[in-house]
C-alpha positions in Angstrom: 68.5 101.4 58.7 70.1 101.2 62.1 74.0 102.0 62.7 75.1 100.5 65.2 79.2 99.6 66.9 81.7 101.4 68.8 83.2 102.8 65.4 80.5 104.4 64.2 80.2 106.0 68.0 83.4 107.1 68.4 83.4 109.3 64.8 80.3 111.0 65.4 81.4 112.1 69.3 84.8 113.3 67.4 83.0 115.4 65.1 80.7 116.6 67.8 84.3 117.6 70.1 84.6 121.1 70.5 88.3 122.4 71.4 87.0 124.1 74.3 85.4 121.0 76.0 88.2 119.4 75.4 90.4 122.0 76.9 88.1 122.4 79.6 88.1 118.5 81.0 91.6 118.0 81.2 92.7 120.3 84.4 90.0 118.1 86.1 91.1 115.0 84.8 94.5 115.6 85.6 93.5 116.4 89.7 91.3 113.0 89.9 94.1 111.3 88.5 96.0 112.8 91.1 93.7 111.8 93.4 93.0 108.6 92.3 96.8 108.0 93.0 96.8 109.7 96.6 94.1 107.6 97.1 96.1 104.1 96.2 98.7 105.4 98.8 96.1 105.7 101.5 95.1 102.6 100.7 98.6 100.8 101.1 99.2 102.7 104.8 95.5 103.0 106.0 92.9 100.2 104.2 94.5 97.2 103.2 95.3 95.8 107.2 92.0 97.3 108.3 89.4 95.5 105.4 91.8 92.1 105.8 90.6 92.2 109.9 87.3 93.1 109.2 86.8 91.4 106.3 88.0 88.2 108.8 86.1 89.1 111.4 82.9 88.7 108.8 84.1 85.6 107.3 84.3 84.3 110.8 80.9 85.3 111.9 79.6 84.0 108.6 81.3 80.5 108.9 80.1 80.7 112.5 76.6 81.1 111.4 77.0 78.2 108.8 78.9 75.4 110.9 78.8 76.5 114.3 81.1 77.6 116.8 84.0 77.3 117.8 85.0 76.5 114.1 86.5 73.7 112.8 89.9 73.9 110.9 87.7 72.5 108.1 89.1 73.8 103.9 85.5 75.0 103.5 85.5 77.4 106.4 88.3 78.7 105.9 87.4 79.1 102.1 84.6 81.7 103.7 86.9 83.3 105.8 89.4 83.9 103.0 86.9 85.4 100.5 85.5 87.4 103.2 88.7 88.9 104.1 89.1 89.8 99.7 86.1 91.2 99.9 87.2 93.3 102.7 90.1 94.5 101.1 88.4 95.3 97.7 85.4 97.1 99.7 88.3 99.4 100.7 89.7 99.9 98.0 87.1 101.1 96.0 86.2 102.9 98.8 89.1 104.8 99.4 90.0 105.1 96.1 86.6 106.3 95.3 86.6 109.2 97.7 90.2 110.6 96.6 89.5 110.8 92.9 86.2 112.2 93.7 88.0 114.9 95.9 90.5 115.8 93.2 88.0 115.8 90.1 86.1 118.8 92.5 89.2 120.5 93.2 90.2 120.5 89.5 86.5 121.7 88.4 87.2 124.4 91.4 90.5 125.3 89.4 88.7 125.4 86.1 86.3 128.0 87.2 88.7 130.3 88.5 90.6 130.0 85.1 87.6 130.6 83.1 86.8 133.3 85.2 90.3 135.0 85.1 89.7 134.7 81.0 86.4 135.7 80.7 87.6 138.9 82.7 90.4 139.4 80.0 88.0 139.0 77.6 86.0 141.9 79.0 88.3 144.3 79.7 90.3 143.6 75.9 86.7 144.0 74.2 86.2 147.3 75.8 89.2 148.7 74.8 
């Protein structure tokens, strides 16, 4: 009655593929793939010591709020202060990340219309000859 499962998915979108799409998604792909990389870089020289601190700086206030200050060199506070400061770091990541890939998937659907401009145009001026 029902067909269900990835297999069954995957062959209908194939049949449903059209060459141009296909054509048409990969400058795109390409630039947030760049960006997506650029975006890893900026992350190594510009994220990673900033989400650690203020990731810290959260864990602290948190474990402040829970046992009081000044805190104790206790395993459990410093449990929060540790998960805090991964959770800083993953916050900008994806962040960061994010943004760049974003960026580049725009500037390759920006390239994309000037290429399928630049054919359409050939297509005009071959059709009227």
């Amino acid at each position: 009655m029902f067909k269900f499962g990835t297999l069954d998915a995957k062959y209908r979108s194939k049949q449903n593929e059209k060459e141009e799409f296909i054509m048409k998604t990969t400058i795109a792909r390409k630039t947030a793939y760049l960006g997506a990389g650029a975006g890893l870089v900026l992350f190594a020289l510009f994220g990673l010591m900033p989400g650690s601190l203020l990731g810290g700086a959260m864990g602290i206030n948190i474990a402040g709020w829970l046992f009081g200050l000044p805190l104790q060199p206790g395993i459990l506070s410093r449990m929060i202060v540790l998960a805090s400061m991964l959770m800083g770091v993953l916050v900008a990541g994806i962040v960061i990340v994010t943004a760049t890939s974003s960026i580049g998937w725009l500037a390759g659907k920006v390239l994309e219309s000037g290429v399928h401009a630049k054919e359409a145009a050939e297509a005009g001026k071959t059709a009227q000859k």
